[in-house]
BALOBA-1460 file (C-alpha; in Angstrom, 3 decimals):
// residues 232
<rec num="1" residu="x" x="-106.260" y="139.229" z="144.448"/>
<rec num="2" residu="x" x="-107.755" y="137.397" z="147.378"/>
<rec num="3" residu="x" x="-106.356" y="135.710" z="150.479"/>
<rec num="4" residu="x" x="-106.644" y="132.505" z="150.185"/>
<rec num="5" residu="x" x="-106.769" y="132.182" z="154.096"/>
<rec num="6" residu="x" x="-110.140" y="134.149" z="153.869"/>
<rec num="7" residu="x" x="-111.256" y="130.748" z="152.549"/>
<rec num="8" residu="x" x="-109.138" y="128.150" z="153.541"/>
<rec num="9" residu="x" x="-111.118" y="125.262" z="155.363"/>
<rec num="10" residu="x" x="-108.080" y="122.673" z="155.318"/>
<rec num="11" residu="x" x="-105.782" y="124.143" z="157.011"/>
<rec num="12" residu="x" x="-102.868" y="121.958" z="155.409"/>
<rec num="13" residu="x" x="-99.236" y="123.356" z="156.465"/>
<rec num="14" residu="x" x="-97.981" y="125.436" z="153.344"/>
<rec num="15" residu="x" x="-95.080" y="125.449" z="151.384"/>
<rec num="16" residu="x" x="-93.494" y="127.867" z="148.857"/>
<rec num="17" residu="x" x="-94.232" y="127.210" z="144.868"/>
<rec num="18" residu="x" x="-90.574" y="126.010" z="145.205"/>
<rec num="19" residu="x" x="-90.695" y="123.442" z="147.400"/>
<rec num="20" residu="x" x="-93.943" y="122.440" z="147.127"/>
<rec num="21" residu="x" x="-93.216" y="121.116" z="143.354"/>
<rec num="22" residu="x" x="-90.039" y="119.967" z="144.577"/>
<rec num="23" residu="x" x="-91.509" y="118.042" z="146.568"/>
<rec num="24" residu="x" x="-94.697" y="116.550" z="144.782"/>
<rec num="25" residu="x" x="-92.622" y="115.501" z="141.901"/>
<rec num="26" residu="x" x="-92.554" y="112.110" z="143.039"/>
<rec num="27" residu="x" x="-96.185" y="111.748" z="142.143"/>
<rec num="28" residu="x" x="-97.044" y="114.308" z="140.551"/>
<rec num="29" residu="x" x="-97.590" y="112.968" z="136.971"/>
<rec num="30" residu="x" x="-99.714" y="110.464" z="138.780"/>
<rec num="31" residu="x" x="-102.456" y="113.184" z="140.621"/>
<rec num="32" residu="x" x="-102.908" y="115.899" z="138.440"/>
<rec num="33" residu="x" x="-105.907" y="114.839" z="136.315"/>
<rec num="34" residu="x" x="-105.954" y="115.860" z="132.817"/>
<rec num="35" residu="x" x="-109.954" y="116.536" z="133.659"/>
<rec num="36" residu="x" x="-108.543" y="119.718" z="135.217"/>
<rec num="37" residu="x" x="-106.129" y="121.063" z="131.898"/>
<rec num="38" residu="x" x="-106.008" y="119.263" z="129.009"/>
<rec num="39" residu="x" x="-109.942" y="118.883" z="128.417"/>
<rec num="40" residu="x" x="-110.197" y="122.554" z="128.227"/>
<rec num="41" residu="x" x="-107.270" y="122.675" z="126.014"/>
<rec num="42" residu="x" x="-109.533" y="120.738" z="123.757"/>
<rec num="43" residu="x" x="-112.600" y="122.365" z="123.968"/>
<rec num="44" residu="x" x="-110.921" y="125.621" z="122.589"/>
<rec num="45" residu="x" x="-111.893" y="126.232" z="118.927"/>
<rec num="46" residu="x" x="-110.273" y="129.907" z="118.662"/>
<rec num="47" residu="x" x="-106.748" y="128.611" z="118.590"/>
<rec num="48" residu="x" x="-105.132" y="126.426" z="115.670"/>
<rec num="49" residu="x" x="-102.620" y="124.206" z="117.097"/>
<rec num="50" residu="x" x="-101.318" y="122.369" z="114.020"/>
<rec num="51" residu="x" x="-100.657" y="125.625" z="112.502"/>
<rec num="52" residu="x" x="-98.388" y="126.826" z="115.535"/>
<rec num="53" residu="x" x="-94.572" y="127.785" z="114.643"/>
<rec num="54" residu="x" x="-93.187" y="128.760" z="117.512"/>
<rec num="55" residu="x" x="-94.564" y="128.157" z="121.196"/>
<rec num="56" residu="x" x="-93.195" y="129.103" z="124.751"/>
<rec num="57" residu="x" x="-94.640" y="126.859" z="128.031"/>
<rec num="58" residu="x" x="-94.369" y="128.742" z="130.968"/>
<rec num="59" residu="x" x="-94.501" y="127.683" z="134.211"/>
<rec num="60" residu="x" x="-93.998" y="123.272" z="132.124"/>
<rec num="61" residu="x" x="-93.410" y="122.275" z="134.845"/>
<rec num="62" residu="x" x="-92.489" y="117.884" z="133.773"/>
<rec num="63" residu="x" x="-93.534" y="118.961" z="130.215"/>
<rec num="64" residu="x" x="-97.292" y="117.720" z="130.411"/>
<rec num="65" residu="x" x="-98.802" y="120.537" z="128.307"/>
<rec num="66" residu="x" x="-95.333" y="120.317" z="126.249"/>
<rec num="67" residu="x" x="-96.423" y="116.872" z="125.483"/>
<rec num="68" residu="x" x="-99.856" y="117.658" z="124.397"/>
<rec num="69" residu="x" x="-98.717" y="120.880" z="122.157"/>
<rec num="70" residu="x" x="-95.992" y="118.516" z="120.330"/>
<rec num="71" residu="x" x="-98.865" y="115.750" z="119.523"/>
<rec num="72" residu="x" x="-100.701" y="118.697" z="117.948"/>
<rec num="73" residu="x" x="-97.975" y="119.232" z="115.541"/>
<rec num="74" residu="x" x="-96.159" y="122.672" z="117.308"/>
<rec num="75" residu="x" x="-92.995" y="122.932" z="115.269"/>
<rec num="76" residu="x" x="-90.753" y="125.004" z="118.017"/>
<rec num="77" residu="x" x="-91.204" y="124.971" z="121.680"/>
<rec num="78" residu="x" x="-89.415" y="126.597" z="124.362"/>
<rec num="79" residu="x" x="-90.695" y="125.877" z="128.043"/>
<rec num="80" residu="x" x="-89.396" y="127.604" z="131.368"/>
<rec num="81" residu="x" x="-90.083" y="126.548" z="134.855"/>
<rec num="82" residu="x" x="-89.163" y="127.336" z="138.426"/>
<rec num="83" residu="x" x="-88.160" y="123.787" z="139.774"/>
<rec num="84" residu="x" x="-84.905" y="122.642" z="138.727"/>
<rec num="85" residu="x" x="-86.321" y="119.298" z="139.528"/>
<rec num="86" residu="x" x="-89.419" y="119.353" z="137.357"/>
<rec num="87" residu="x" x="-87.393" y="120.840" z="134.487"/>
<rec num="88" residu="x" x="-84.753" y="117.537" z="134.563"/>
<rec num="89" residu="x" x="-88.007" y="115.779" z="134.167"/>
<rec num="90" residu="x" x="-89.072" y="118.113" z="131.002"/>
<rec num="91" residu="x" x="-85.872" y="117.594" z="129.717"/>
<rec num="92" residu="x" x="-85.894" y="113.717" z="129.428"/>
<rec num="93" residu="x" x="-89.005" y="113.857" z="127.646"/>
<rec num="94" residu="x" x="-86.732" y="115.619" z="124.902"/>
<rec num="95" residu="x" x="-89.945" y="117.512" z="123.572"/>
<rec num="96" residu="x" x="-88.375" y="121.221" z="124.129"/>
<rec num="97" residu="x" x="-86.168" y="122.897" z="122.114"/>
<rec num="98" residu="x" x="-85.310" y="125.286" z="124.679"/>
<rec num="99" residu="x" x="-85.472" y="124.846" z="128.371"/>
<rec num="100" residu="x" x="-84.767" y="127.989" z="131.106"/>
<rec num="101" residu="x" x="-85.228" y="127.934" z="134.791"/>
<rec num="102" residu="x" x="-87.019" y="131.532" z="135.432"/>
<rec num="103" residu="x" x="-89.974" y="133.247" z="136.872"/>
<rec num="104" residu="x" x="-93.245" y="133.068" z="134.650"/>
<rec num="105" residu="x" x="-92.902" y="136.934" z="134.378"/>
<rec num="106" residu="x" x="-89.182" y="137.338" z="133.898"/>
<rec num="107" residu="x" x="-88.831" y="134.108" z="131.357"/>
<rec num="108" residu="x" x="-85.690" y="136.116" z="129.483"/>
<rec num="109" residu="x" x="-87.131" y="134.650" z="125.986"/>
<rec num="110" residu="x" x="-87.134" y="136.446" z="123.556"/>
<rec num="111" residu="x" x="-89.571" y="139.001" z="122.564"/>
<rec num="112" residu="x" x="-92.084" y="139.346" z="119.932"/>
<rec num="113" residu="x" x="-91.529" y="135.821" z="118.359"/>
<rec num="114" residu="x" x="-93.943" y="133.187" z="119.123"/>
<rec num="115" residu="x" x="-98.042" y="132.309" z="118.049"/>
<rec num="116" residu="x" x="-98.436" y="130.757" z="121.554"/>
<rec num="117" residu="x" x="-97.709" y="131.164" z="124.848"/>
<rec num="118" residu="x" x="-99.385" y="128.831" z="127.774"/>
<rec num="119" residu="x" x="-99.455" y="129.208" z="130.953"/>
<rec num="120" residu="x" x="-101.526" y="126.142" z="132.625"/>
<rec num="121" residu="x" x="-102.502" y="125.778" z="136.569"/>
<rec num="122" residu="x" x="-99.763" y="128.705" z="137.441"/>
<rec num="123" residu="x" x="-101.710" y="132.020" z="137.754"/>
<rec num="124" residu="x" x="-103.424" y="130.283" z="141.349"/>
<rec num="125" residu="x" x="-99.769" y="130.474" z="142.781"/>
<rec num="126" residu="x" x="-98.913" y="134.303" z="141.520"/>
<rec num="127" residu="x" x="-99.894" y="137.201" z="144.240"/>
<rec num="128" residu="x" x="-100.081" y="139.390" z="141.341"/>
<rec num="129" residu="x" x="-101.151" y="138.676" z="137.793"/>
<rec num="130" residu="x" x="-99.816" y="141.999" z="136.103"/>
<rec num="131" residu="x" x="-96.407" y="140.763" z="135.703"/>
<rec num="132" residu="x" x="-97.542" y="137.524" z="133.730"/>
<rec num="133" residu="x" x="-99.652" y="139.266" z="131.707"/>
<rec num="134" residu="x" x="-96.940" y="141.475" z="130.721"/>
<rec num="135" residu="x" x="-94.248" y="138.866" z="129.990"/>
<rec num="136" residu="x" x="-96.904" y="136.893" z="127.738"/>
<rec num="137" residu="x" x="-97.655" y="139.975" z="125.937"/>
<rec num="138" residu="x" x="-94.135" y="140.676" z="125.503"/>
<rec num="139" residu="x" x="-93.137" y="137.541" z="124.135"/>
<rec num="140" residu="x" x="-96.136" y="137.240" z="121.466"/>
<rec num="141" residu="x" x="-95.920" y="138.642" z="117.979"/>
<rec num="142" residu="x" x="-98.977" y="140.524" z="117.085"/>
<rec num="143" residu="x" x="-101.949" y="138.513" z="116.686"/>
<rec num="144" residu="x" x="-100.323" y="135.745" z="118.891"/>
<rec num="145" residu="x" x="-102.803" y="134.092" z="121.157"/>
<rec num="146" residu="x" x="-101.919" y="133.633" z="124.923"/>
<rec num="147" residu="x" x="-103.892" y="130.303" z="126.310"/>
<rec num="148" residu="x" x="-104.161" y="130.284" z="130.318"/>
<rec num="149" residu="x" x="-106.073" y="127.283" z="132.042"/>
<rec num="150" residu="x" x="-106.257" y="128.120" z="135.682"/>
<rec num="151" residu="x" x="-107.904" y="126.988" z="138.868"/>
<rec num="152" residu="x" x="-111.333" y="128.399" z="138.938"/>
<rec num="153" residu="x" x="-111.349" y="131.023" z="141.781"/>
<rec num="154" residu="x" x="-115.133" y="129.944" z="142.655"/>
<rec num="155" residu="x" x="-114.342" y="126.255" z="143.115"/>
<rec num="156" residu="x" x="-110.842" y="127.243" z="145.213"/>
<rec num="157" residu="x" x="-113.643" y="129.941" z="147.102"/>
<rec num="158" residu="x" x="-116.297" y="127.235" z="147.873"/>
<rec num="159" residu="x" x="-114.470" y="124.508" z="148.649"/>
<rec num="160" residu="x" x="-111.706" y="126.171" z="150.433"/>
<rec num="161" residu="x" x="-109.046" y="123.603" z="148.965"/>
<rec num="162" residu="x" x="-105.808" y="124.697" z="147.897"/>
<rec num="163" residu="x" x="-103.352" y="123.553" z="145.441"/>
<rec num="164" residu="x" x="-102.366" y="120.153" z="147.264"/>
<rec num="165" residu="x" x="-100.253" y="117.164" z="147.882"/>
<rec num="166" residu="x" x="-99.794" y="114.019" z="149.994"/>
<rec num="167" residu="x" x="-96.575" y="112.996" z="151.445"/>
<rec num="168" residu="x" x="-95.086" y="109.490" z="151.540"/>
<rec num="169" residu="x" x="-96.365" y="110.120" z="155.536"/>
<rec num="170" residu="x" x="-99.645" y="110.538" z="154.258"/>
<rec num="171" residu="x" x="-100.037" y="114.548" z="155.180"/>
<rec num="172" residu="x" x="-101.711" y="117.047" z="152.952"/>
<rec num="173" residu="x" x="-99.439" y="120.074" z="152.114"/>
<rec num="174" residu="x" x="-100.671" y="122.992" z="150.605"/>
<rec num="175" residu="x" x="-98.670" y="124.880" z="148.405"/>
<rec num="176" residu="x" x="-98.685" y="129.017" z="148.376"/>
<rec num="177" residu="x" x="-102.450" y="129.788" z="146.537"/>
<rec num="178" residu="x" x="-103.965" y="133.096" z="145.949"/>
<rec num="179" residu="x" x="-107.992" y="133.762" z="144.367"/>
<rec num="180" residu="x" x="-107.666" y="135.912" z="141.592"/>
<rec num="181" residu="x" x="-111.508" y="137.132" z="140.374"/>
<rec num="182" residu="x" x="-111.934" y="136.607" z="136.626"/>
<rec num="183" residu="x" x="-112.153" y="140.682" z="136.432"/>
<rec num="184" residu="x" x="-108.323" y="140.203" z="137.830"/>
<rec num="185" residu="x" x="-107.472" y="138.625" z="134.031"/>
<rec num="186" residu="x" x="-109.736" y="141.033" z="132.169"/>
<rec num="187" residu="x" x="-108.147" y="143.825" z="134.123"/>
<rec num="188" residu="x" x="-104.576" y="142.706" z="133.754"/>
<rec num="189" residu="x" x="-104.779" y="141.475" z="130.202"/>
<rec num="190" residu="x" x="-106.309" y="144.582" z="128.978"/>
<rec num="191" residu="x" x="-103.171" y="146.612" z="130.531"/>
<rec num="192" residu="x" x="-100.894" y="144.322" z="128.746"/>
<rec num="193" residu="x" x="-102.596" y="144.957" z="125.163"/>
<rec num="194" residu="x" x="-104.493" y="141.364" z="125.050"/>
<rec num="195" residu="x" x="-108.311" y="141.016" z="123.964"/>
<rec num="196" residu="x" x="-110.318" y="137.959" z="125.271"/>
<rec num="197" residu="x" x="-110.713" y="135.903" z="122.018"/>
<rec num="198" residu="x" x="-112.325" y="132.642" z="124.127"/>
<rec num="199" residu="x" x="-113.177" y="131.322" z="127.669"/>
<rec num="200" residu="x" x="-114.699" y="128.182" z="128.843"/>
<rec num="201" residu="x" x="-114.949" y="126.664" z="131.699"/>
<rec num="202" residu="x" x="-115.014" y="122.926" z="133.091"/>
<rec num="203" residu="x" x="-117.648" y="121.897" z="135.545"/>
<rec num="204" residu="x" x="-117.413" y="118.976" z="138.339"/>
<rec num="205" residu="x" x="-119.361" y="116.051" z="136.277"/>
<rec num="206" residu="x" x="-119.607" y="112.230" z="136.008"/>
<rec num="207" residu="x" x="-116.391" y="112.140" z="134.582"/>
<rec num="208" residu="x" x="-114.917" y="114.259" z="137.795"/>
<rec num="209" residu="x" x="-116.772" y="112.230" z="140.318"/>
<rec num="210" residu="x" x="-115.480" y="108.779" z="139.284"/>
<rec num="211" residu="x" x="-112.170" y="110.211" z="139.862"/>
<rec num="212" residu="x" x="-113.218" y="112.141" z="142.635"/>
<rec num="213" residu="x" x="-115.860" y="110.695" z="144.732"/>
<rec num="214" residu="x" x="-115.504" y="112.733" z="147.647"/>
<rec num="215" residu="x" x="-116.165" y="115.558" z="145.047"/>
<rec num="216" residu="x" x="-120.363" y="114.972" z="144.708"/>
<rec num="217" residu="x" x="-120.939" y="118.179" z="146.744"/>
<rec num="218" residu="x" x="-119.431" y="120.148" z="144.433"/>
<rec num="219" residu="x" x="-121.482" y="118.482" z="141.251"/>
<rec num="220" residu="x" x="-121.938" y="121.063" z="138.982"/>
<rec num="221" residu="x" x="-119.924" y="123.670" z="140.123"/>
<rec num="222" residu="x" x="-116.828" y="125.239" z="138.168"/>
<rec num="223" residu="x" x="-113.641" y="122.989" z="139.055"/>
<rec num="224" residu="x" x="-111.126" y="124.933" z="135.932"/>
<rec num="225" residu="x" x="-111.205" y="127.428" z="133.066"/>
<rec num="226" residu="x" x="-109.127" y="128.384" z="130.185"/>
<rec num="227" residu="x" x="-108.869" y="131.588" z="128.747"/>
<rec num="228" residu="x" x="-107.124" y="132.792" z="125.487"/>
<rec num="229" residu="x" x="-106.116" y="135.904" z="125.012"/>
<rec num="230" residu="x" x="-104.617" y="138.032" z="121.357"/>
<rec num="231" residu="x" x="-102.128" y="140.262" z="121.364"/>
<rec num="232" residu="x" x="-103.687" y="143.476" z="119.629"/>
């Protein structure tokens, strides 16, 4: 794990995960662009959604990749989040079986159950990614597959942009971010008894510049990745 301060050109005041989220709920369905998640989500080929049983969301947040996992035909899904305020939101969607507010490495699920656990645009806001990687691999059943789309550590690096949002006042808050190397995942998912099955990775493109203008420096450079991982 890496500082984010070693790279941070903003300087935007920062917030915990906690209130951050809290406090970007207001538009936060609105600014988070499925270019960053869901596309990658996609583009996997090693995981087969329809066939899914049982799946467990962590980190849902208002239940967009819940959403997407139910419209690919995921017969049981449980999601837990931090922010009581983003789970109410989860919860109207009525797309969860189970909801929990918990850490992303303490979930209290059950173990040893479920084909799928996600974990999408959380790992940037852990200081240490052992504990996930241990609660995922706890809660799989062998051969479960653990899908993680994070914020690529070279874009968060090169840009020096944090997770962020804007106020109602119009001021950019950043909210808690740590750079985590992709040798970080390898390393921690090995510990935890998970083998890389797929990785790919999104890059700033046409698509990301119409949405993004400001973003033409960064042309070609990684913006996102996804990784899944099998329990052995």
């Amino acid at each position: 794990m890496l500082e984010f301060s070693h790279f941070d050109r903003r300087r935007y005041p920062t917030v915990s995960v906690r209130e951050g989220y809290r406090e970007w709920l207001a538009s936060y369905e609105t600014t988070v662009e499925d270019e960053m998640d869901l596309v990658l989500l996609e583009a996997l080929e090693s995981v087969p959604w329809s066939l899914v049983e049982r799946a467990a969301d962590l980190g849902c947040g208002t239940g967009r990749t819940g959403a997407w996992l139910r419209a690919r035909s995921v017969v049981r899904l449980d999601g837990i989040d931090l922010t009581p305020e983003m789970l109410a939101v989860a919860r109207g969607r009525e797309i969860y079986d189970q909801l929990v507010h918990a850490d992303v490495a303490a979930t209290g699920l059950e173990g040893g159950v479920y084909d799928l656990v996600t974990t999408c645009l959380v790992e940037e806001h852990l200081r240490d990614l052992r504990p996930l990687y241990r609660e995922t691999s706890r809660l799989l059943r062998p051969g479960g597959v653990h899908v993680l789309v994070g914020y690529h550590p070279h874009f968060i690096m090169t840009a020096g942009m944090p997770t962020h949002f804007d106020r109602a006042s119009g001021e950019s808050v950043a909210i808690e971010t740590y750079v985590h190397l992709m040798s970080d995942h390898v390393a921690a998912a090995r510990a935890a008894g998970l083998s890389l099955a797929e990785m790919r990775e999104r890059l700033v493109d046409d698509r990301w510049i119409a949405l993004k203008p400001r973003w033409e420096p960064y042309r070609h450079h990684p913006v996102s990745f996804v990784v899944a991982w099998q329990k052995r």
